[in-house]
PyMOL Python script that loads the backbone (N, CA, C, O; Angstrom):
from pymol import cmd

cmd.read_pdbstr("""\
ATOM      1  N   UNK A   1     -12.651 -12.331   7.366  1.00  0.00           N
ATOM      2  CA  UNK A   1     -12.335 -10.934   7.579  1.00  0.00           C
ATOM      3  C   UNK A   1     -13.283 -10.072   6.741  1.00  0.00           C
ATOM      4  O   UNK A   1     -13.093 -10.068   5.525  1.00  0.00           O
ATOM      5  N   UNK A   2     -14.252  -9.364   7.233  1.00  0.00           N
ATOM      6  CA  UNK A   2     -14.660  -8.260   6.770  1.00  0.00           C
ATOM      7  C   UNK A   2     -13.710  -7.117   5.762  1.00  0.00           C
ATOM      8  O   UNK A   2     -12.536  -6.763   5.870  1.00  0.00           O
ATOM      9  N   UNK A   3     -14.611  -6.797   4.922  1.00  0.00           N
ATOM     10  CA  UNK A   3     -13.553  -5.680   4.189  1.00  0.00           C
ATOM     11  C   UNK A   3     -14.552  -4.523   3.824  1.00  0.00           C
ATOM     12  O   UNK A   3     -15.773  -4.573   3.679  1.00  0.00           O
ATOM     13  N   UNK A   4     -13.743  -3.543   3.725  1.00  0.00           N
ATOM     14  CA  UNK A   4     -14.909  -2.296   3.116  1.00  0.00           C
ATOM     15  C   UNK A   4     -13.984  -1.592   2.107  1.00  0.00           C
ATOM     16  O   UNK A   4     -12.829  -1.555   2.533  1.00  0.00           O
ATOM     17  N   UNK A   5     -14.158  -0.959   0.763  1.00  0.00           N
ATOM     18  CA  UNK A   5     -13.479  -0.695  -0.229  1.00  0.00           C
ATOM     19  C   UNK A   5     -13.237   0.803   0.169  1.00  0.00           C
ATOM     20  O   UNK A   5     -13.978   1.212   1.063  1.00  0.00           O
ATOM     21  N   UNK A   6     -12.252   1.760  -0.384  1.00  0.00           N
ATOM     22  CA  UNK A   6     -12.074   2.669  -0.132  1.00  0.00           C
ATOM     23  C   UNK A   6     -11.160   3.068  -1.344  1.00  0.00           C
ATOM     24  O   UNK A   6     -10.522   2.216  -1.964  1.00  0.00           O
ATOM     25  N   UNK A   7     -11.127   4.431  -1.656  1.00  0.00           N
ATOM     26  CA  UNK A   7     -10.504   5.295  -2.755  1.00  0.00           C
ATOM     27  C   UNK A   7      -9.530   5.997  -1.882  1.00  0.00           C
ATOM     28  O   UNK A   7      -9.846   6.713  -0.932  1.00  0.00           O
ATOM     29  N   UNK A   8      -8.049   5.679  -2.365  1.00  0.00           N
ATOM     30  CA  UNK A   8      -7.145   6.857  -1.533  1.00  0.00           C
ATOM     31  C   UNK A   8      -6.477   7.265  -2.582  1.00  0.00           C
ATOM     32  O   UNK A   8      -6.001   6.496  -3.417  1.00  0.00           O
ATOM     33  N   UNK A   9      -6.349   9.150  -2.634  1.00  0.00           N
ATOM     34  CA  UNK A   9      -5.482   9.417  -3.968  1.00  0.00           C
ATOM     35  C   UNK A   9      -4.407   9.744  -3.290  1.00  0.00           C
ATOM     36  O   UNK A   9      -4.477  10.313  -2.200  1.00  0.00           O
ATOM     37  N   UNK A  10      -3.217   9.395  -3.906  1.00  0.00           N
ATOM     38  CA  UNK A  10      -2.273   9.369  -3.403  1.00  0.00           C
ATOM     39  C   UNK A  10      -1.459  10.576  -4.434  1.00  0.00           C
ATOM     40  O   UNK A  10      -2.063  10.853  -5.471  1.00  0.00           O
ATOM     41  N   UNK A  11      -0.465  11.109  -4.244  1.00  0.00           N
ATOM     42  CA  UNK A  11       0.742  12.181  -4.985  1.00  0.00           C
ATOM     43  C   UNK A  11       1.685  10.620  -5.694  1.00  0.00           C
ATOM     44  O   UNK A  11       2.376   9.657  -5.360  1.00  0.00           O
ATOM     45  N   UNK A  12       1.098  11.262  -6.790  1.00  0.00           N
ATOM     46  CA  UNK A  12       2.089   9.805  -8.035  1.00  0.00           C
ATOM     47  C   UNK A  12       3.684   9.532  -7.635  1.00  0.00           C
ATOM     48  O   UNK A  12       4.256   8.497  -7.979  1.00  0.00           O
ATOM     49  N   UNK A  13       4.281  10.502  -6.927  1.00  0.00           N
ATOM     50  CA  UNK A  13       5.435  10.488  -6.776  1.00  0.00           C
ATOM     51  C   UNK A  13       5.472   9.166  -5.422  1.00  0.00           C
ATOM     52  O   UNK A  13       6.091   8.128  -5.657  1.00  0.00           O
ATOM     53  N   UNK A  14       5.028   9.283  -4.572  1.00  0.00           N
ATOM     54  CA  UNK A  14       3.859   8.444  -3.441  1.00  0.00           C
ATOM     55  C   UNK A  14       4.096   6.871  -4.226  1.00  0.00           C
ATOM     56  O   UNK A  14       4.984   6.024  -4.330  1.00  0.00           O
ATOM     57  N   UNK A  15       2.646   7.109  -4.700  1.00  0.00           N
ATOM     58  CA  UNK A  15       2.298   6.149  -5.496  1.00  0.00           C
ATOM     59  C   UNK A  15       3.305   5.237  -6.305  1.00  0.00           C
ATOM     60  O   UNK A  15       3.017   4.058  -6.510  1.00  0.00           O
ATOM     61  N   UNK A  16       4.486   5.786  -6.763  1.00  0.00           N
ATOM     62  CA  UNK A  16       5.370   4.891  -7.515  1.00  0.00           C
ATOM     63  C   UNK A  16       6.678   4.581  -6.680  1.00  0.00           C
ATOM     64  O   UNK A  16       7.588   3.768  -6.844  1.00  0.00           O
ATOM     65  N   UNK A  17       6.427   5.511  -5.756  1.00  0.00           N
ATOM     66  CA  UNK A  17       7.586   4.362  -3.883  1.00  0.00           C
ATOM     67  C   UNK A  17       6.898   3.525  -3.481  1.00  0.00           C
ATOM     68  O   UNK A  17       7.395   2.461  -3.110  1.00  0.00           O
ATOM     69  N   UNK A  18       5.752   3.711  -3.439  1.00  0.00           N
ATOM     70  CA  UNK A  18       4.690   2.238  -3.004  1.00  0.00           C
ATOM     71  C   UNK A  18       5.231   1.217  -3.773  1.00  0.00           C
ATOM     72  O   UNK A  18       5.782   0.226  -3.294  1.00  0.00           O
ATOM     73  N   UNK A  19       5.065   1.471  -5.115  1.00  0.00           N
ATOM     74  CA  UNK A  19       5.099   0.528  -6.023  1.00  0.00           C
ATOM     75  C   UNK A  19       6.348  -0.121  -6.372  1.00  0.00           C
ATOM     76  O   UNK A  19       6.290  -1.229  -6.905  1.00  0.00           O
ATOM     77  N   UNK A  20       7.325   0.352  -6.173  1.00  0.00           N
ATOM     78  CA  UNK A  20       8.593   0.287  -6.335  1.00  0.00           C
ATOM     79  C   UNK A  20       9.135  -0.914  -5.185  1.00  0.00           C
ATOM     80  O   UNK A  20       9.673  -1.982  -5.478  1.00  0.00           O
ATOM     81  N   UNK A  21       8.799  -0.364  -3.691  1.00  0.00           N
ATOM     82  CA  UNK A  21       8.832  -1.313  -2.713  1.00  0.00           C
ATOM     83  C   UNK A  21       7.869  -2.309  -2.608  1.00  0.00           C
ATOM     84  O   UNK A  21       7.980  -2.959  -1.569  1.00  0.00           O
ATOM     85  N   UNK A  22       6.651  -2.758  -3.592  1.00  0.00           N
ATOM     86  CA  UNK A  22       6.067  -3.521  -3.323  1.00  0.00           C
ATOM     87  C   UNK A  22       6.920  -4.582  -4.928  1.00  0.00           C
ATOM     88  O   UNK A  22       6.867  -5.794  -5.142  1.00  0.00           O
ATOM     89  N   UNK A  23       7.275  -4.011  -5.348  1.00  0.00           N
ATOM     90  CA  UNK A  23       7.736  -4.860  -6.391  1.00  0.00           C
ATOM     91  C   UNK A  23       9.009  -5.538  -6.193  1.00  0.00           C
ATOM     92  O   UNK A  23       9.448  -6.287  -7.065  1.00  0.00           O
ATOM     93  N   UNK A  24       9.562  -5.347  -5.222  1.00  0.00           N
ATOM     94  CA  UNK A  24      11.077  -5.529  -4.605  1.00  0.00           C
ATOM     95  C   UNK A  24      10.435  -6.257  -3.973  1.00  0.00           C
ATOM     96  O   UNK A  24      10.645  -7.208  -4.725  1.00  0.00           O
ATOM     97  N   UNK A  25       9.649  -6.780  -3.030  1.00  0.00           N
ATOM     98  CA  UNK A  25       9.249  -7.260  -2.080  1.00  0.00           C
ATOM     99  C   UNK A  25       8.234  -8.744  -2.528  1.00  0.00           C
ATOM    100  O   UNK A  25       7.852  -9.630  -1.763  1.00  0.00           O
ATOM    101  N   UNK A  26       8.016  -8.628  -3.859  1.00  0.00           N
ATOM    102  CA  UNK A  26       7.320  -9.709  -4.686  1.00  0.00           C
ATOM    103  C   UNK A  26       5.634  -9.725  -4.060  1.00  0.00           C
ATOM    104  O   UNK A  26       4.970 -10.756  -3.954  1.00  0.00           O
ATOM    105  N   UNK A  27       5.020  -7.957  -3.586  1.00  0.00           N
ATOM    106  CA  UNK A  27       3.999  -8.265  -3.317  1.00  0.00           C
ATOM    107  C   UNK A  27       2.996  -7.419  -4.155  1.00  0.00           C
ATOM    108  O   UNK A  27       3.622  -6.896  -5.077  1.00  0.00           O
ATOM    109  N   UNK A  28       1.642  -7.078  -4.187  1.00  0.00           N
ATOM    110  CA  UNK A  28       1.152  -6.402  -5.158  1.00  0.00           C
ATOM    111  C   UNK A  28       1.104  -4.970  -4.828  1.00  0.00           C
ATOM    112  O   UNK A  28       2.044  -4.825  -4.048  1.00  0.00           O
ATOM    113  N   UNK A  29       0.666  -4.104  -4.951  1.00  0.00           N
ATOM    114  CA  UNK A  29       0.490  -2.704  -4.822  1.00  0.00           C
ATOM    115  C   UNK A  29      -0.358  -2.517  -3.282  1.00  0.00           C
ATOM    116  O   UNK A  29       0.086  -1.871  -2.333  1.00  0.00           O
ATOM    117  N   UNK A  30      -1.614  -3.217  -3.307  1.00  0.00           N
ATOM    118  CA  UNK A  30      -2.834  -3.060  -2.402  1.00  0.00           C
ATOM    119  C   UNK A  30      -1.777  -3.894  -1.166  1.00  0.00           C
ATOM    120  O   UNK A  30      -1.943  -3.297  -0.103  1.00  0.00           O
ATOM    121  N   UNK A  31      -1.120  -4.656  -1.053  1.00  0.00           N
ATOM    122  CA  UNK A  31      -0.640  -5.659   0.134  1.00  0.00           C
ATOM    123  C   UNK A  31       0.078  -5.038   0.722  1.00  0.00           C
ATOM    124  O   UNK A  31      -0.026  -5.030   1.948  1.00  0.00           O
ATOM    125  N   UNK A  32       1.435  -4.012  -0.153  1.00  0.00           N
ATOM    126  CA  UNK A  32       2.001  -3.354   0.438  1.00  0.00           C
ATOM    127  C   UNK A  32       1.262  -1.991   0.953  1.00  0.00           C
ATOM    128  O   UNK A  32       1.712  -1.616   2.035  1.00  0.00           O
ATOM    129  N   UNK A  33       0.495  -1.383   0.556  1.00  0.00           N
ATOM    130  CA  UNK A  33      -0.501  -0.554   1.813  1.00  0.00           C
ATOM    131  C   UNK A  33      -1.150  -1.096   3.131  1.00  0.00           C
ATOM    132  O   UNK A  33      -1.135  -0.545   4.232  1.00  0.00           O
ATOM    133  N   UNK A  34      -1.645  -2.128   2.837  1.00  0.00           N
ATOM    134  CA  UNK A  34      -1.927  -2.717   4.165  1.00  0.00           C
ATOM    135  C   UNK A  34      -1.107  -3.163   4.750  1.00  0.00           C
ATOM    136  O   UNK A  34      -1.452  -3.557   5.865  1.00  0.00           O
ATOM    137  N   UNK A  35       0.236  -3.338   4.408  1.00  0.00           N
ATOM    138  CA  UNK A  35       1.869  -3.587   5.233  1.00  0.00           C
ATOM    139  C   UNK A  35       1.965  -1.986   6.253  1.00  0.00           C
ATOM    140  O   UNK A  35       2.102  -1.799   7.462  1.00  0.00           O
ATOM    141  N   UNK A  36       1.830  -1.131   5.178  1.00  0.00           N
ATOM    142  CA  UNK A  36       2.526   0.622   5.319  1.00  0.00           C
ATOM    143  C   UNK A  36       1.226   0.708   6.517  1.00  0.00           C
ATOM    144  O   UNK A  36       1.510   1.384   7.506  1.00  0.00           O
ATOM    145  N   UNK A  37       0.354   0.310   6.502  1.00  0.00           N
ATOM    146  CA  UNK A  37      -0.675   0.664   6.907  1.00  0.00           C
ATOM    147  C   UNK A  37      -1.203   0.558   8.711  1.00  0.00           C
ATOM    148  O   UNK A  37      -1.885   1.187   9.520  1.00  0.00           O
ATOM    149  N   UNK A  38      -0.187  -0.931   8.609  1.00  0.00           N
ATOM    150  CA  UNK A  38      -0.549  -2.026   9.813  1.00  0.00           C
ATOM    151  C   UNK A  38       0.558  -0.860  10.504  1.00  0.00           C
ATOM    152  O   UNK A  38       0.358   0.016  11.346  1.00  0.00           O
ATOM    153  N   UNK A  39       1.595  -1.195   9.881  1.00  0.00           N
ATOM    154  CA  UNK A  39       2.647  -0.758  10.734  1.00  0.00           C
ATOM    155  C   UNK A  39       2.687   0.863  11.227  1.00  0.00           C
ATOM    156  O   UNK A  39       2.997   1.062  12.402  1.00  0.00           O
ATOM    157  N   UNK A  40       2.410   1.923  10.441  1.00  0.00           N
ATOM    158  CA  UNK A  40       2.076   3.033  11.047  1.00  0.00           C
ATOM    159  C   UNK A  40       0.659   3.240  12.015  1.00  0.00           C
ATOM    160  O   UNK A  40       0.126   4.282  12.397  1.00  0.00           O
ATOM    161  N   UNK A  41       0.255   1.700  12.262  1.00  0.00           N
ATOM    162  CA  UNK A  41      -1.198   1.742  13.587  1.00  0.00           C
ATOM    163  C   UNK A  41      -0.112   1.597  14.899  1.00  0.00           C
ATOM    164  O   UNK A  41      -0.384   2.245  15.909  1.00  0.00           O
ATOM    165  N   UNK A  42       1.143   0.732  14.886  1.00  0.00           N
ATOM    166  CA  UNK A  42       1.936   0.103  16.166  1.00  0.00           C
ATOM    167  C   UNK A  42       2.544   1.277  16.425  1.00  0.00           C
ATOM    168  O   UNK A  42       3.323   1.372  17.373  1.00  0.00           O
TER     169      UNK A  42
END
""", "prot")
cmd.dss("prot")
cmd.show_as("cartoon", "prot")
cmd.util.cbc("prot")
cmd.orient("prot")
């Protein structure tokens, strides 16, 4: 799989529901964006 890096700033408030549900979920920060990510493409 190809990858290309990218900077997204996110609103910290954002940023720590990400984190919150990726930590519940036993995955890292970056995995759960590409979860949030896939699924708002379907």
């Amino acid at each position: 799989m190809e990858r290309e890096q990218i900077t997204v700033r996110l609103p910290i408030r954002l940023k720590e529901q990400i984190q919150r549900k990726a930590d519940r979920a036993g995955i890292s920060f970056n995995a759960m964006v590409l979860i949030l990510l896939q699924n708002g493409m379907r």
